[in-house]
PDB file of N, CA, C and O in Angstrom:
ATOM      1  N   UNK A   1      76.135 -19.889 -32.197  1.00  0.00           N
ATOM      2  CA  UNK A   1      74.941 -19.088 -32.333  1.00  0.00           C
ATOM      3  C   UNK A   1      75.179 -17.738 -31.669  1.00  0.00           C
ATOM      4  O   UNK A   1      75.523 -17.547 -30.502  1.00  0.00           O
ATOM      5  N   UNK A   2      74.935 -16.825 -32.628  1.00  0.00           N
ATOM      6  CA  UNK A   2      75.229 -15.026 -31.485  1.00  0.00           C
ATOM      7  C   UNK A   2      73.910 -15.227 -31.141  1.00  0.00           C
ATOM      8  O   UNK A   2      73.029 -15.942 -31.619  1.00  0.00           O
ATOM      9  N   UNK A   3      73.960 -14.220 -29.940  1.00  0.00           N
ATOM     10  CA  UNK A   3      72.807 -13.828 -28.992  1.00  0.00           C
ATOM     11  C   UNK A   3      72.902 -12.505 -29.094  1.00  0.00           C
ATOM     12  O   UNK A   3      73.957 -11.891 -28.935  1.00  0.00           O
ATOM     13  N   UNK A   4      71.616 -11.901 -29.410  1.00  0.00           N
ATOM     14  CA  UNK A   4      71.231 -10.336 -28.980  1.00  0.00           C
ATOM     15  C   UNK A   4      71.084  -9.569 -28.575  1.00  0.00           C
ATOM     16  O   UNK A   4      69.869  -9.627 -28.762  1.00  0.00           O
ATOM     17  N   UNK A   5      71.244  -8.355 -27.884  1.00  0.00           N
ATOM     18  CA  UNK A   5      69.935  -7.793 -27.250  1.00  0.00           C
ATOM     19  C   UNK A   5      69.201  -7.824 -28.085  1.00  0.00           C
ATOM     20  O   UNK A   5      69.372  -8.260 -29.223  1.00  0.00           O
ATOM     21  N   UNK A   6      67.640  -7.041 -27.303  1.00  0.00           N
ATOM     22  CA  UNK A   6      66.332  -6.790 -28.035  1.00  0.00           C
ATOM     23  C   UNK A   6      66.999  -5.473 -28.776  1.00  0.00           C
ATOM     24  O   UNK A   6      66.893  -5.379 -29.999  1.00  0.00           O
ATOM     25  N   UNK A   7      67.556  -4.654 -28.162  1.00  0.00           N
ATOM     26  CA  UNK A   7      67.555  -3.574 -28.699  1.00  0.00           C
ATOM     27  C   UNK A   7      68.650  -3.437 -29.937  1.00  0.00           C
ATOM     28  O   UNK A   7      68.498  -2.742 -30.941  1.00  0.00           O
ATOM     29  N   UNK A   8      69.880  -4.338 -29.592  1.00  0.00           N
ATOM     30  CA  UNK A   8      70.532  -4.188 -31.226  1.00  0.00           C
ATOM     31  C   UNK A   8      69.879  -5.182 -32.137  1.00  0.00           C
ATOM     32  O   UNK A   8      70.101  -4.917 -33.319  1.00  0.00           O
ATOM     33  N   UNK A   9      69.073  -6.344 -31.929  1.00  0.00           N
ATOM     34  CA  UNK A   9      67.956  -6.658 -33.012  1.00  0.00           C
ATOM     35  C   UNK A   9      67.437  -5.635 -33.677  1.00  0.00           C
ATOM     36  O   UNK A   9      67.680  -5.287 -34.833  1.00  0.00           O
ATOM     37  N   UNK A  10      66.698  -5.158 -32.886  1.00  0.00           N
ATOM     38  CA  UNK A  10      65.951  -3.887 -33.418  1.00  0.00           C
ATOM     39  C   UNK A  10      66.626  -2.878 -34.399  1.00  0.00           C
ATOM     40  O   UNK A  10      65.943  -2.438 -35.323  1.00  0.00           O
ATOM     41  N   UNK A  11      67.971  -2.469 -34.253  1.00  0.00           N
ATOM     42  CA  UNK A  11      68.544  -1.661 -34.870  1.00  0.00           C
ATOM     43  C   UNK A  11      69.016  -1.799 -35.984  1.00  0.00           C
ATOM     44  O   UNK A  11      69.229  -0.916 -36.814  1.00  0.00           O
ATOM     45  N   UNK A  12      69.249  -3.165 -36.084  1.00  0.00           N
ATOM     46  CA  UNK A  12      70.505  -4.055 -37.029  1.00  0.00           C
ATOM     47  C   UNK A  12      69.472  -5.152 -37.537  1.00  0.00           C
ATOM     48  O   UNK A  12      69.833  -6.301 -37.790  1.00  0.00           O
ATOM     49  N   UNK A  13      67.645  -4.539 -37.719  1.00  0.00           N
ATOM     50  CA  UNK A  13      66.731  -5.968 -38.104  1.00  0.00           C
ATOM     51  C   UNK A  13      67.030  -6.577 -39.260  1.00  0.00           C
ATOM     52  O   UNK A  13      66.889  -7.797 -39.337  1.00  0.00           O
ATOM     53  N   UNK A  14      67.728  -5.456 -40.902  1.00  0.00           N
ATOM     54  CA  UNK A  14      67.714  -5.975 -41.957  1.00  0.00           C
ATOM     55  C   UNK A  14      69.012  -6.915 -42.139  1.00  0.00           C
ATOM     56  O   UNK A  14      68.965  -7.888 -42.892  1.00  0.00           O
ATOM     57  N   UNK A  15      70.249  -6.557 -41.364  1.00  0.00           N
ATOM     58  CA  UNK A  15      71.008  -7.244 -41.443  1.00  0.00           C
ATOM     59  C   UNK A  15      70.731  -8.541 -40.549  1.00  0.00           C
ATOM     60  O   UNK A  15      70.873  -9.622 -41.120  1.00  0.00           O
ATOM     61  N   UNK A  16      70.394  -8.542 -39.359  1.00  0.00           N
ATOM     62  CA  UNK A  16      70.036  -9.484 -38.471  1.00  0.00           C
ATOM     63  C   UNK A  16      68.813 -10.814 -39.583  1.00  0.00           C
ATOM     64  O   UNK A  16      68.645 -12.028 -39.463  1.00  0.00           O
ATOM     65  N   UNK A  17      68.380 -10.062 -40.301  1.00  0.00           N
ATOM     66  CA  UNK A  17      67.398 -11.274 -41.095  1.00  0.00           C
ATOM     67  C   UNK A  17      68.059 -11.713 -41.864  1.00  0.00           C
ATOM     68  O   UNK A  17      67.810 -12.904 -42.052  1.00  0.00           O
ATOM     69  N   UNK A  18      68.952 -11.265 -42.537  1.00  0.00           N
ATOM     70  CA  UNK A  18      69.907 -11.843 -43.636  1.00  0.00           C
ATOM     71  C   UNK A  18      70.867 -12.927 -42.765  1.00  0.00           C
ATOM     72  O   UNK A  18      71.097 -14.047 -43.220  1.00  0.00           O
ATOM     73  N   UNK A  19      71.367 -12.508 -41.553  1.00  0.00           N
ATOM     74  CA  UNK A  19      72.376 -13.215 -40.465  1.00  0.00           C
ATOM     75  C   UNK A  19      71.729 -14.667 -40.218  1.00  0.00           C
ATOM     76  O   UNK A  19      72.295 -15.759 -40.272  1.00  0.00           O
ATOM     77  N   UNK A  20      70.440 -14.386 -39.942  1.00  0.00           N
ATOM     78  CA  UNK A  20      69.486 -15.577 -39.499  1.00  0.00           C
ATOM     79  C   UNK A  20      69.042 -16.670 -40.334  1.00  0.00           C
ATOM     80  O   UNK A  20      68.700 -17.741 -39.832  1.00  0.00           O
ATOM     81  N   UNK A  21      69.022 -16.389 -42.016  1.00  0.00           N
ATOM     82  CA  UNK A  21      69.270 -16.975 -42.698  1.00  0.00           C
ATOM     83  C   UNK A  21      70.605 -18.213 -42.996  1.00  0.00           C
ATOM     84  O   UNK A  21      70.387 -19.257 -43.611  1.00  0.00           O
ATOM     85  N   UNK A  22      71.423 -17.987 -42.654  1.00  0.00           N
ATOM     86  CA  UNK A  22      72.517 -18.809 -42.295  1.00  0.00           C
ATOM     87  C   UNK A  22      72.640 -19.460 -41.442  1.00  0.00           C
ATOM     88  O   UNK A  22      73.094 -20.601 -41.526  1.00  0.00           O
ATOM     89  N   UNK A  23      72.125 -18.701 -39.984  1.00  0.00           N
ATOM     90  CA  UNK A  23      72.126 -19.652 -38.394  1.00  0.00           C
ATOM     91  C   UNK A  23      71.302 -18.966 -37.404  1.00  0.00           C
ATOM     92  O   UNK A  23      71.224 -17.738 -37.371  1.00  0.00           O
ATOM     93  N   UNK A  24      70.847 -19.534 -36.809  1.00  0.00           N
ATOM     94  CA  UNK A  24      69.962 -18.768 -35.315  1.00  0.00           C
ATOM     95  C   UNK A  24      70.604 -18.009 -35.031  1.00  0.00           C
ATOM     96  O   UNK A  24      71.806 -18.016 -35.294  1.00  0.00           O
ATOM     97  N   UNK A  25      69.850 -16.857 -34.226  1.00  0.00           N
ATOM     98  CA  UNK A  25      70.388 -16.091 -33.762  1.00  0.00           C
ATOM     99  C   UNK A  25      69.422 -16.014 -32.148  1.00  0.00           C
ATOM    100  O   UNK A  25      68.211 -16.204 -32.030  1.00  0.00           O
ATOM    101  N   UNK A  26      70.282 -15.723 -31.194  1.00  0.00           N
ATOM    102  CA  UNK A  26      69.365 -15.646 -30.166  1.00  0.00           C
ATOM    103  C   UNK A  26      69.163 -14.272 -29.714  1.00  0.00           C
ATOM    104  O   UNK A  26      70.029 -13.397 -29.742  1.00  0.00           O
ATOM    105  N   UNK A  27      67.717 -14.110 -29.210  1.00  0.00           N
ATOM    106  CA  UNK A  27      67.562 -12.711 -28.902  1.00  0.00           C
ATOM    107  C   UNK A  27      67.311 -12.687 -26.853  1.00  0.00           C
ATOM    108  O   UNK A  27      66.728 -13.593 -26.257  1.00  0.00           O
ATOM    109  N   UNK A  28      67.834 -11.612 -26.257  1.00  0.00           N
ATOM    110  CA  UNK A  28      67.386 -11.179 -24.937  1.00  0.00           C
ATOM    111  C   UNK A  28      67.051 -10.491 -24.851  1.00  0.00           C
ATOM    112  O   UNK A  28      67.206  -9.631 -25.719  1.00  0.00           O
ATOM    113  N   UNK A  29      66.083 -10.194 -23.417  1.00  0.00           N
ATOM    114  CA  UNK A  29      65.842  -9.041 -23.371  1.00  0.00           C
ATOM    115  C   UNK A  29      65.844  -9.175 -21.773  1.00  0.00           C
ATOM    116  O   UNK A  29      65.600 -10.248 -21.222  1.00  0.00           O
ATOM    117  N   UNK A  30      66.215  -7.697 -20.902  1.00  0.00           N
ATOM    118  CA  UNK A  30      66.599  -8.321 -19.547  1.00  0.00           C
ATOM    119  C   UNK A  30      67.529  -9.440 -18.674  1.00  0.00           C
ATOM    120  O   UNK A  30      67.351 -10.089 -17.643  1.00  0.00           O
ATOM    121  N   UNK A  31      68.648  -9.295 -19.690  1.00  0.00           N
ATOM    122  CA  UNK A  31      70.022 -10.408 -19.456  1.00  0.00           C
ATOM    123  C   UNK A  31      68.700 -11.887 -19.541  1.00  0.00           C
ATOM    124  O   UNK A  31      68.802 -12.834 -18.760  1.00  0.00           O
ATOM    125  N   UNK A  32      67.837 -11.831 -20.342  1.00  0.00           N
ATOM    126  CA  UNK A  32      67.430 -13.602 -20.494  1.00  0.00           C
ATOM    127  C   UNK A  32      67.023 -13.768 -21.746  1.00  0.00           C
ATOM    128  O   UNK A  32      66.520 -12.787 -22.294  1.00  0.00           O
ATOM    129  N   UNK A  33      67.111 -14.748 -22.328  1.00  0.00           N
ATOM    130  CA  UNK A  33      67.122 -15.312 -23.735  1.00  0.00           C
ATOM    131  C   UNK A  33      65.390 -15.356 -23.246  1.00  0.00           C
ATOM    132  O   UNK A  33      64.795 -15.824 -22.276  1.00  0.00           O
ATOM    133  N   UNK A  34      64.880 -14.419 -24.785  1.00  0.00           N
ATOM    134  CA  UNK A  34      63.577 -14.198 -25.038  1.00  0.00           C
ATOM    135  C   UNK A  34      62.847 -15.612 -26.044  1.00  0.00           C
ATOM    136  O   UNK A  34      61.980 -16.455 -25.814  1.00  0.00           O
ATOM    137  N   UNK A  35      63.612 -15.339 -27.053  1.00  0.00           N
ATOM    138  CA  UNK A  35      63.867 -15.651 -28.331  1.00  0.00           C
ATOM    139  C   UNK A  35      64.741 -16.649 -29.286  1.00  0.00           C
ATOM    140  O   UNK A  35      65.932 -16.435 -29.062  1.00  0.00           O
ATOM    141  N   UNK A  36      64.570 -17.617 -30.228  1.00  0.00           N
ATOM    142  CA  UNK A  36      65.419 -17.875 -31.321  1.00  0.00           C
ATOM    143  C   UNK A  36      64.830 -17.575 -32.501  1.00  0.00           C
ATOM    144  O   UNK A  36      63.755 -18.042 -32.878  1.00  0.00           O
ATOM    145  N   UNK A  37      65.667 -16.622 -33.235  1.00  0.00           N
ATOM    146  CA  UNK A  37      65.051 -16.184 -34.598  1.00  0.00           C
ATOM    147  C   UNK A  37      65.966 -17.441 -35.720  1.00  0.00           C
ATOM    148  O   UNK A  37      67.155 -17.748 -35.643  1.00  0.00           O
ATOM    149  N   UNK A  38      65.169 -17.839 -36.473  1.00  0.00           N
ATOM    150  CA  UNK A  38      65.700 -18.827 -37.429  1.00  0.00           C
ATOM    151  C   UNK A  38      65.173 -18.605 -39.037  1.00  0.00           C
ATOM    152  O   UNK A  38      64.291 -17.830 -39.407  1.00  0.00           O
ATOM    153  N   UNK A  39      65.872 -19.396 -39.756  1.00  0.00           N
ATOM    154  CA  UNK A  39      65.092 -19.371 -40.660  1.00  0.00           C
ATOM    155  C   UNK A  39      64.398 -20.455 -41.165  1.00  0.00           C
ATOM    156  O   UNK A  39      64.782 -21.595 -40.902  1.00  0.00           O
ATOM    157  N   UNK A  40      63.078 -20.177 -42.102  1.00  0.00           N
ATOM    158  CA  UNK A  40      61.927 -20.862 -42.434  1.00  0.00           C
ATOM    159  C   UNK A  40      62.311 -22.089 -42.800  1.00  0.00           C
ATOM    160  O   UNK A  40      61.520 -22.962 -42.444  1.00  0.00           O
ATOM    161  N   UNK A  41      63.574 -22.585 -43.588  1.00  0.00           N
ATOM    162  CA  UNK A  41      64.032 -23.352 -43.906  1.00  0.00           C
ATOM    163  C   UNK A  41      64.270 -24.523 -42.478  1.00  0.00           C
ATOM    164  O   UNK A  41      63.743 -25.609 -42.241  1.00  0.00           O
ATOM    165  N   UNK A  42      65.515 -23.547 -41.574  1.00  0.00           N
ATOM    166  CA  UNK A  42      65.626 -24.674 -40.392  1.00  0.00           C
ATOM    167  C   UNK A  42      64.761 -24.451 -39.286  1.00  0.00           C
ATOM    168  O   UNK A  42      65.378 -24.528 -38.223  1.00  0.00           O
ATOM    169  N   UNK A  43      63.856 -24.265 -39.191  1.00  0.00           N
ATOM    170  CA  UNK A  43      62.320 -24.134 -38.794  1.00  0.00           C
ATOM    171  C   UNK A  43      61.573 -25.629 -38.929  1.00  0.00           C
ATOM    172  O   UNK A  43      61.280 -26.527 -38.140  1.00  0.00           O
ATOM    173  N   UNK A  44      61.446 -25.423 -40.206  1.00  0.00           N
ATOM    174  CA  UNK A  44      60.662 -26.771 -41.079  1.00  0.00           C
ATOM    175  C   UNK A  44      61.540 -27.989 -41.208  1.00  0.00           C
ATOM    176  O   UNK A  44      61.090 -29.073 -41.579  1.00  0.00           O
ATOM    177  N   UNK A  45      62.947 -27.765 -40.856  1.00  0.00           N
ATOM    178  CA  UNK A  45      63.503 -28.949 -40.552  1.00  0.00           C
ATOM    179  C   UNK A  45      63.411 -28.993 -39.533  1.00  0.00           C
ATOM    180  O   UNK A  45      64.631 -28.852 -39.454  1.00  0.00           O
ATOM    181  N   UNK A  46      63.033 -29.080 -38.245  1.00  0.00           N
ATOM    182  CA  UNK A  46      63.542 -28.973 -36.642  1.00  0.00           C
ATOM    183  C   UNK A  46      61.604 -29.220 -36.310  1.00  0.00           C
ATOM    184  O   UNK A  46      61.089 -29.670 -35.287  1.00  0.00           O
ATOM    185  N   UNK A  47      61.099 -28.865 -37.247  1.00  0.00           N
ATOM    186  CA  UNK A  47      59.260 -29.501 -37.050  1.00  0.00           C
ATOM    187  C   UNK A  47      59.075 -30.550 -37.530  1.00  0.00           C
ATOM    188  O   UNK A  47      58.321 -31.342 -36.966  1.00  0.00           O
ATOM    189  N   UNK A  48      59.951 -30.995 -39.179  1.00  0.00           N
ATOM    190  CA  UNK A  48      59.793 -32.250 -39.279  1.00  0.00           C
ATOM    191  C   UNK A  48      60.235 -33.222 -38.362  1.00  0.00           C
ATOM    192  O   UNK A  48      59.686 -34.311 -38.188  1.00  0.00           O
ATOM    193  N   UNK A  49      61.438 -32.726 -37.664  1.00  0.00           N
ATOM    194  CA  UNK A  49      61.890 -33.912 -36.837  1.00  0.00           C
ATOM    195  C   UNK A  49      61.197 -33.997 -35.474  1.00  0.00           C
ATOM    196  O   UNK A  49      61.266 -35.063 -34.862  1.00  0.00           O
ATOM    197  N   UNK A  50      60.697 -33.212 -35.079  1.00  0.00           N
ATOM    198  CA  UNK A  50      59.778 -33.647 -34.007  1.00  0.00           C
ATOM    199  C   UNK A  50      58.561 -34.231 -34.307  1.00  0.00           C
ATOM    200  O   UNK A  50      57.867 -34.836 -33.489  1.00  0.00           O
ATOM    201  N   UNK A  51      58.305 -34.061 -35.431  1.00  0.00           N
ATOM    202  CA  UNK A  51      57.038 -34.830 -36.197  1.00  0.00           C
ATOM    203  C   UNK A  51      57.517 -36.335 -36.013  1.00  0.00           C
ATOM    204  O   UNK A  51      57.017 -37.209 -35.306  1.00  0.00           O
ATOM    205  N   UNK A  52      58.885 -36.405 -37.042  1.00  0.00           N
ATOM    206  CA  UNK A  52      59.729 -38.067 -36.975  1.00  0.00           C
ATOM    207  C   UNK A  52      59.233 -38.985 -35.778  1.00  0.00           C
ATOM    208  O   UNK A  52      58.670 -40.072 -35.650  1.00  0.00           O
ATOM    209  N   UNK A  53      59.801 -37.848 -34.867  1.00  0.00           N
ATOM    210  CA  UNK A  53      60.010 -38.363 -33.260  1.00  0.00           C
ATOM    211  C   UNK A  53      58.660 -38.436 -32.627  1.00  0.00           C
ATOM    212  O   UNK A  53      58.634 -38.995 -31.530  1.00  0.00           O
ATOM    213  N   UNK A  54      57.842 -38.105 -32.972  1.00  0.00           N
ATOM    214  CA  UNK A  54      56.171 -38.369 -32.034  1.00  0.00           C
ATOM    215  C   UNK A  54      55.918 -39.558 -32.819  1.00  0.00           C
ATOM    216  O   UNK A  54      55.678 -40.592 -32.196  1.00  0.00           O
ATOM    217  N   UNK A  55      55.935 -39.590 -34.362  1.00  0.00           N
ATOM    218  CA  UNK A  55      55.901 -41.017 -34.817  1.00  0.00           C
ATOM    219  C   UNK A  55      56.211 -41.993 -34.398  1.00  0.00           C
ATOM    220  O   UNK A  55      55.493 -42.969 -34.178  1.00  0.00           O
ATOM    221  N   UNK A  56      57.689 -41.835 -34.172  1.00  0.00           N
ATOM    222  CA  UNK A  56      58.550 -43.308 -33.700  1.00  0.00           C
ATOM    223  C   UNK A  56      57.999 -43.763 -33.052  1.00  0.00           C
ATOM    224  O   UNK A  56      57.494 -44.881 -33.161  1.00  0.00           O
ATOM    225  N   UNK A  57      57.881 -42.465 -31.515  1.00  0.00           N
ATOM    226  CA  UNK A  57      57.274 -43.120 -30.058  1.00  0.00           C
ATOM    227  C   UNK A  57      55.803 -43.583 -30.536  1.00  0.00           C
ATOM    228  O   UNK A  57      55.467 -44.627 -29.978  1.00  0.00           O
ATOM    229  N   UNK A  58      55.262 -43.291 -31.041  1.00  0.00           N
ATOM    230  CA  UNK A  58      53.804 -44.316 -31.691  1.00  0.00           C
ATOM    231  C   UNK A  58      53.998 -45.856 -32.433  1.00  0.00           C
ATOM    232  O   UNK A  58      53.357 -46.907 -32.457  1.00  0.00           O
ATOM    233  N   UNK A  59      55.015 -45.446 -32.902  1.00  0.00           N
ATOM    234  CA  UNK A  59      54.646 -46.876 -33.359  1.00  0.00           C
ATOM    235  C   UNK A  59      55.490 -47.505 -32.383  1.00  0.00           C
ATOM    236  O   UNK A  59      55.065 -48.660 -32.358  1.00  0.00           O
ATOM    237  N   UNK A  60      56.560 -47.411 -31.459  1.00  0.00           N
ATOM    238  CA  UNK A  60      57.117 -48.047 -30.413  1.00  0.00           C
ATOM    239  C   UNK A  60      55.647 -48.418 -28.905  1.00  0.00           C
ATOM    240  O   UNK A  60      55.518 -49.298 -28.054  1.00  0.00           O
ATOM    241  N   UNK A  61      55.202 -47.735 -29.124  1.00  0.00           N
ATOM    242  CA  UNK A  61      54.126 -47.751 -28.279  1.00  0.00           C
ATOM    243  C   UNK A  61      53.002 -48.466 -28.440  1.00  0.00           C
ATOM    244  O   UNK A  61      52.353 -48.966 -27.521  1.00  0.00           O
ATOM    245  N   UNK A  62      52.656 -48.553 -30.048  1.00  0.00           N
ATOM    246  CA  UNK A  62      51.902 -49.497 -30.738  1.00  0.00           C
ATOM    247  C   UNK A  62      52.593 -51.024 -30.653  1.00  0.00           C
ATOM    248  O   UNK A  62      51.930 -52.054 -30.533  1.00  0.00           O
ATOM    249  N   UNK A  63      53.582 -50.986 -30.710  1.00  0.00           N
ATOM    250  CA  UNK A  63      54.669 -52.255 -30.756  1.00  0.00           C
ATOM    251  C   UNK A  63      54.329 -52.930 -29.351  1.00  0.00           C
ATOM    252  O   UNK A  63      53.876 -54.057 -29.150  1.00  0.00           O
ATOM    253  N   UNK A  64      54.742 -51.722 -28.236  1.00  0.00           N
ATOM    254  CA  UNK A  64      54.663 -52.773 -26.985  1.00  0.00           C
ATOM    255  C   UNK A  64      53.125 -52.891 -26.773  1.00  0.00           C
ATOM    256  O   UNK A  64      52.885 -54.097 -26.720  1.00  0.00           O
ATOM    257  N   UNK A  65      52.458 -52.475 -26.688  1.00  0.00           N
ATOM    258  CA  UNK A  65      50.660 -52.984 -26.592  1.00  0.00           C
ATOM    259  C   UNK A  65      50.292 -53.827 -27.119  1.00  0.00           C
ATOM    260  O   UNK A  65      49.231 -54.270 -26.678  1.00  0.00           O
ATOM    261  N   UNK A  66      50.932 -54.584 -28.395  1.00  0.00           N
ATOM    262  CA  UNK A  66      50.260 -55.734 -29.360  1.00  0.00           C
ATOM    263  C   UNK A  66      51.822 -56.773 -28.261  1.00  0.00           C
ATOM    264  O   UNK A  66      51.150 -57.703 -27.816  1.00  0.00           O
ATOM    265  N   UNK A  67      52.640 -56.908 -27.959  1.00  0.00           N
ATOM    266  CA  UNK A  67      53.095 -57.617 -27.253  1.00  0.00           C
ATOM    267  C   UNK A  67      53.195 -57.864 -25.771  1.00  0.00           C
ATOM    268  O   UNK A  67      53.833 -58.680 -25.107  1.00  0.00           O
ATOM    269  N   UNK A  68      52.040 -56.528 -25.355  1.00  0.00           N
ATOM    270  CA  UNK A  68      51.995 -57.071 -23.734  1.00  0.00           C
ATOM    271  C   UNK A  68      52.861 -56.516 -22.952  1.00  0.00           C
ATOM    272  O   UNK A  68      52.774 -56.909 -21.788  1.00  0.00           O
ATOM    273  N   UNK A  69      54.180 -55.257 -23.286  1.00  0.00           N
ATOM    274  CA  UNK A  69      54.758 -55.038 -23.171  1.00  0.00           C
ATOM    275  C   UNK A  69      54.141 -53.737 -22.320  1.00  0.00           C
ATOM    276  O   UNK A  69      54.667 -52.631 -22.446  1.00  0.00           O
ATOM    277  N   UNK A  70      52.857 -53.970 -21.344  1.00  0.00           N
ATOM    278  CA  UNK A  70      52.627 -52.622 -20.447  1.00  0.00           C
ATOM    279  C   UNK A  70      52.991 -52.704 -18.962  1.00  0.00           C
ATOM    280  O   UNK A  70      53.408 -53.623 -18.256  1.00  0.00           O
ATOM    281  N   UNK A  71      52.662 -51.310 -18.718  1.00  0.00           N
ATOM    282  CA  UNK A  71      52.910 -51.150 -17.112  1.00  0.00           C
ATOM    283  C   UNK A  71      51.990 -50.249 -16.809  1.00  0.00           C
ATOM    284  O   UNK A  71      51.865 -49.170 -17.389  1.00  0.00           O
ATOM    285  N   UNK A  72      50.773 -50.965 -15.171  1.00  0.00           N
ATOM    286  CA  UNK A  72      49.529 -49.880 -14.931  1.00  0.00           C
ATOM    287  C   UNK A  72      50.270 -48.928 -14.927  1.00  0.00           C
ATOM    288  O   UNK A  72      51.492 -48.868 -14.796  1.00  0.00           O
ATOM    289  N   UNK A  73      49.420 -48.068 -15.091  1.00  0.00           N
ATOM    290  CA  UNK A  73      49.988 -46.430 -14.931  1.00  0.00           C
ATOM    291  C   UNK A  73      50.016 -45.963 -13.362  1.00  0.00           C
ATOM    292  O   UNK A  73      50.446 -44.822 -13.195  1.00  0.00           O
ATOM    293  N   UNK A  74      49.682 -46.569 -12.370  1.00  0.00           N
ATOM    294  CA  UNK A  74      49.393 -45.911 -11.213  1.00  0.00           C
ATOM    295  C   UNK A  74      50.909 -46.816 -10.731  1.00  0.00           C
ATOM    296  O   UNK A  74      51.924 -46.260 -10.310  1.00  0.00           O
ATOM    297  N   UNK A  75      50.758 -48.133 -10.898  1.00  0.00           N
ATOM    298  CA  UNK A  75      52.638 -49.222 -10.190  1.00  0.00           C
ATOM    299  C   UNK A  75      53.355 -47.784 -11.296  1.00  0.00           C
ATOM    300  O   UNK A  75      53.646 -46.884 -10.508  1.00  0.00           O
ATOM    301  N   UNK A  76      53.576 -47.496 -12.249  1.00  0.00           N
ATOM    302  CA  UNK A  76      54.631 -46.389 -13.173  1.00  0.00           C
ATOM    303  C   UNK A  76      54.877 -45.293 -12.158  1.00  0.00           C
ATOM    304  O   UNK A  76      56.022 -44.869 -12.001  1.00  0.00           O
ATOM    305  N   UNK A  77      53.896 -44.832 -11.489  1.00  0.00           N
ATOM    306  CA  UNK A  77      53.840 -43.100 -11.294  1.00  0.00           C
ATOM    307  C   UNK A  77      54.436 -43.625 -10.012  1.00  0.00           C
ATOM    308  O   UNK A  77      55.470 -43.033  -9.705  1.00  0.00           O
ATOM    309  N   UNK A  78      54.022 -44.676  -9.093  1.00  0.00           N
ATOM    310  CA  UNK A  78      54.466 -45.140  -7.551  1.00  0.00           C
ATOM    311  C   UNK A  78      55.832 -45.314  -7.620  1.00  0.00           C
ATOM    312  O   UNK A  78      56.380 -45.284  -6.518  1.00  0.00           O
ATOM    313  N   UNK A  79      56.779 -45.540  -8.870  1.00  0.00           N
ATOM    314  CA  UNK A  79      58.084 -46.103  -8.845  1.00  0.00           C
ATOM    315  C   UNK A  79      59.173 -44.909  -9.007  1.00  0.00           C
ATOM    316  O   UNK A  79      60.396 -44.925  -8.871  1.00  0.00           O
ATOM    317  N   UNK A  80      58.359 -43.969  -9.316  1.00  0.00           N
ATOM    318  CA  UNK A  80      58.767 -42.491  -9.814  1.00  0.00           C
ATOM    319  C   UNK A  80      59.251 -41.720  -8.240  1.00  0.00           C
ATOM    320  O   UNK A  80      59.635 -40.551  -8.217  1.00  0.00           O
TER     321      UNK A  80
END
């Protein structure tokens, strides 16, 4: 993945959108990563899969509650 400045983003935006189309690009500003510019495509893949993944943990979570499979929440947080 290249990383940016803000300011050659800025300069280089039309090529930089065409670049981003292919792969992230990261942007800084102040030697720190501001930014990942992506495209819409791997965007909407990288939301579906966190979508996937809140699912799973639901129905894994649904799973252990119909088998008894809990722990109070206050013995959880004390063991922490």
């Amino acid at each position: 993945m290249n990383t940016l400045t803000a300011n050659d983003a800025k300069r280089n935006f039309a090529e930089r959108l065409l670049n981003a189309q292919r792969e992230p690009i990261k942007i800084s500003k102040n030697n720190e990563d501001a930014v990942e510019f992506m495209s819409i495509k791997d965007f909407e893949e990288l939301k579906n899969k966190k979508v996937d993944y809140i699912k799973h943990c639901f129905e894994n979570a649904t799973r252990d509650l119909a088998q008894g499979n809990v722990v109070d929440g206050k013995d959880f947080l004390d063991t922490l």
